[in-house]
C-alpha positions as CSV (number, residue, x, y, z in Angstrom):
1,X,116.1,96.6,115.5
2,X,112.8,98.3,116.0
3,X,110.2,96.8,118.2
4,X,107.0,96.3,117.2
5,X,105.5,98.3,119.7
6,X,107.2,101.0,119.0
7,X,105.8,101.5,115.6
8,X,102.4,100.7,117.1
9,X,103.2,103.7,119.5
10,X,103.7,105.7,116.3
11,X,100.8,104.3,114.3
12,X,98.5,105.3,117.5
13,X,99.3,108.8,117.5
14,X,97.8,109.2,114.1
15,X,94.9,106.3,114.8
16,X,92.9,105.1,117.4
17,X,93.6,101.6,118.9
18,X,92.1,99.4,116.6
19,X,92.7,101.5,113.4
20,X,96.5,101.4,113.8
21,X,97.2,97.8,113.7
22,X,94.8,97.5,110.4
23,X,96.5,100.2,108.9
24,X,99.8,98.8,110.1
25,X,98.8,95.5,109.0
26,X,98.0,96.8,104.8
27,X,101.5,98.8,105.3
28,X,103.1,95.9,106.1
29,X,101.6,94.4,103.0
30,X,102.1,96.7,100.3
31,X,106.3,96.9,102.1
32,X,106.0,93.4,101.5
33,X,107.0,92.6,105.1
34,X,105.6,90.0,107.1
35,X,103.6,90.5,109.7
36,X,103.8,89.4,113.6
37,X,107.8,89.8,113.4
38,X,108.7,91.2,116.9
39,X,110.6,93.8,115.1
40,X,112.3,95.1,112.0
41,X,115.3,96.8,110.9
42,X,115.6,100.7,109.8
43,X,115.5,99.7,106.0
44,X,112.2,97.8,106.8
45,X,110.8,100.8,108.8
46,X,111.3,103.2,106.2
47,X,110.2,100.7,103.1
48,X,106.8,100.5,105.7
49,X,107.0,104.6,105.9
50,X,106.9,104.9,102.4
51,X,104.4,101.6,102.5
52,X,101.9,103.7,104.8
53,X,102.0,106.7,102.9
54,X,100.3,105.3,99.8
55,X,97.3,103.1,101.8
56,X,96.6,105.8,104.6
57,X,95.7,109.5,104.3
58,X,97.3,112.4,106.2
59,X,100.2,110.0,107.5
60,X,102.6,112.6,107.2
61,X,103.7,113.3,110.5
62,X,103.4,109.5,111.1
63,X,106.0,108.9,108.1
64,X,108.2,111.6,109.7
65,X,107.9,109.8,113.1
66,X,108.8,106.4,111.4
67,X,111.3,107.6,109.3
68,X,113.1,109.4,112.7
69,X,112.5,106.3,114.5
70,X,114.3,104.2,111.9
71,X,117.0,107.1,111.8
72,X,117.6,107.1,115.5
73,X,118.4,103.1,115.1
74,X,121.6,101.5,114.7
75,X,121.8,99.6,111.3
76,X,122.2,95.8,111.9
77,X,126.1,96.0,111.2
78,X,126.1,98.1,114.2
79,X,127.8,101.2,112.4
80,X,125.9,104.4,112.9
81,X,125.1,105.6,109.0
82,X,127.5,108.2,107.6
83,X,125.6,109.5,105.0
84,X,124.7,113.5,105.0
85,X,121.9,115.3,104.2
86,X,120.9,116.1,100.1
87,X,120.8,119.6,100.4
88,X,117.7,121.0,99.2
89,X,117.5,122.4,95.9
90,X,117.4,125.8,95.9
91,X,113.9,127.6,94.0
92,X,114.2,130.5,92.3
93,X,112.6,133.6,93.8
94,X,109.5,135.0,92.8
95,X,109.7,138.2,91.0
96,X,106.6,140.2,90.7
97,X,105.6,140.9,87.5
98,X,106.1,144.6,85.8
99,X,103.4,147.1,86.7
100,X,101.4,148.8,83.8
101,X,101.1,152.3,83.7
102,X,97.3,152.8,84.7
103,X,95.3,154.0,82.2
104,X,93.9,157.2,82.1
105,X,90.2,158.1,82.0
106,X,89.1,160.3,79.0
107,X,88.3,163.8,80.5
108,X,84.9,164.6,81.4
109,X,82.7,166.4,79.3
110,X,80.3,168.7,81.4
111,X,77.0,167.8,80.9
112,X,74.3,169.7,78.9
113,X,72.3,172.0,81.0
114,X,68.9,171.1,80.9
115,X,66.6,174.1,80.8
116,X,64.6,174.4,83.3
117,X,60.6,174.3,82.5
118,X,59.2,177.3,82.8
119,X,57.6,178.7,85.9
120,X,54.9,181.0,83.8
121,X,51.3,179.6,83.4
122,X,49.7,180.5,80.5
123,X,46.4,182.1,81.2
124,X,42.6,181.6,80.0
């Protein structure tokens, strides 16, 4: 069983005094757990992990603190759970696409030489 308190402790790293027991109090809600219980076991800590992450915003180290919390309990039958780790799925890896020969520039054509204007001065 999880205390109370506890999740408070967890809900206060993310919140300030006041803020984590409203928060915790709409988590509890939208679980559908009831409020004021002294505590609550694993299952009910991560239905309120999952709970809190669709009423608060960035929760997610809170979820992981609540979720480790209720991992790091004993279920109520008193057996430790046995069940592994989903491996996670592998992602293929990112090949970068084929490089296009660059195109060339056309040569350059010189430029017409302009002629210069002339330097005689026609006289009166």
């Amino acid at each position: 069983m999880i205390s109370h308190d506890a999740i408070l402790a967890v809900m206060e790293k993310r919140f300030d005094h006041v803020s984590a027991r409203v928060v915790l109090g709409e988590a509890l809600k939208v679980a559908g757990l009831a409020a004021g219980r002294k505590g609550y076991d694993p299952d009910e800590v991560r239905s309120l992990a999952t709970a809190l992450a669709a009423v608060g915003t960035r929760v997610d180290t809170v979820t992981a603190a609540l979720n480790d919390l209720a991992g790091s309990a004993a279920p109520a039958s008193g057996k430790k759970p046995t069940a592994e780790p989903e491996p996670a799925p592998e992602e293929p890896a990112l090949e970068a696409p084929p490089e296009e020969p660059a195109l060339e520039a056309p040569p350059e054509e010189p430029a017409p030489e302009a002629e210069a204007p002339s330097k005689k001065k026609k006289k009166k």
